[in-house]
N, C-alpha and C positions, 0 to 999 in steps of 0.2 A: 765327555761333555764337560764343559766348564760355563759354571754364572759367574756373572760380575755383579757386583753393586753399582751401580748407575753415577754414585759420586765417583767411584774410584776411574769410569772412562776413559775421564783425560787423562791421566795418569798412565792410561794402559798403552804402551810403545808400540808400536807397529813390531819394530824389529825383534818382540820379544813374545810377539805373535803370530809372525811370519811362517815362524818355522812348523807350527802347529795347526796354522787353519784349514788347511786340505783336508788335514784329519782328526777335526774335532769342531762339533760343533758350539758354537759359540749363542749365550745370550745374555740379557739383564736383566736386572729385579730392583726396583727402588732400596731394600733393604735387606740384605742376608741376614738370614737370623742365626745359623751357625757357620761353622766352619766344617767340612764334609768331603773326606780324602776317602773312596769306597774302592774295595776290588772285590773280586767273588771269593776271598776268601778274609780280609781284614776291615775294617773301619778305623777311621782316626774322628772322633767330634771335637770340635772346639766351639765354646762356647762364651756370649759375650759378658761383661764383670757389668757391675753393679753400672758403674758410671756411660756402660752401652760402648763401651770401648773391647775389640775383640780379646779375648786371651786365648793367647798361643799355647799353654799346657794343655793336655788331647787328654780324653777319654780314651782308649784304646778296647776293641773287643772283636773278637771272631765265634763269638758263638753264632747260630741261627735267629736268636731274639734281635740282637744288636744290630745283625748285618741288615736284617727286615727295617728296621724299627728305623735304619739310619737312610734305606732305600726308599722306605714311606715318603719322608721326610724330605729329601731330593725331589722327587718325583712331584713331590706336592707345589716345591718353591720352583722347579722347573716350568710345569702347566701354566703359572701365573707369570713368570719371563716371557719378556719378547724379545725375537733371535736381532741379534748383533751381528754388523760387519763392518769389520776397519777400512 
């Protein structure tokens, strides 16, 4: 599953979506509040800096708290997205 930020839209390329939309689904959210790369066994967070601009340096963590704590977190900004389609 992947969200978007709603500004970033137009920006988002068809052809850079193409190859992924069969299988994955897609939505938006007026504002991501982090950055959130999950598998069932890693996390990556990124989180926004002071000035609300994202930062790229990641939290990283595979424990069981982390993994929960980051799928909370998804699940939550995903509920409030409405699905997208290019």
């Amino acid at each position: 599953r992947l969200l978007v930020q709603e500004s970033l839209l137009p920006t988002v390329k068809e052809g850079l979506i193409r190859p992924v939309k069969d299988k994955v689904e897609i939505r938006s959210i007026p504002k991501i509040c982090a950055i959130i790369v999950l598998t069932e066994k890693h996390v990556g967070i990124g989180l926004p800096k002071l000035d609300g601009k994202m930062d790229y340096m990641i939290f990283a963590g595979d424990d069981p708290e982390s993994l929960k704590w980051a799928g909370d977190l998804f699940e939550d900004q995903w509920k409030k997205a409405k699905p997208w389609h290019p």
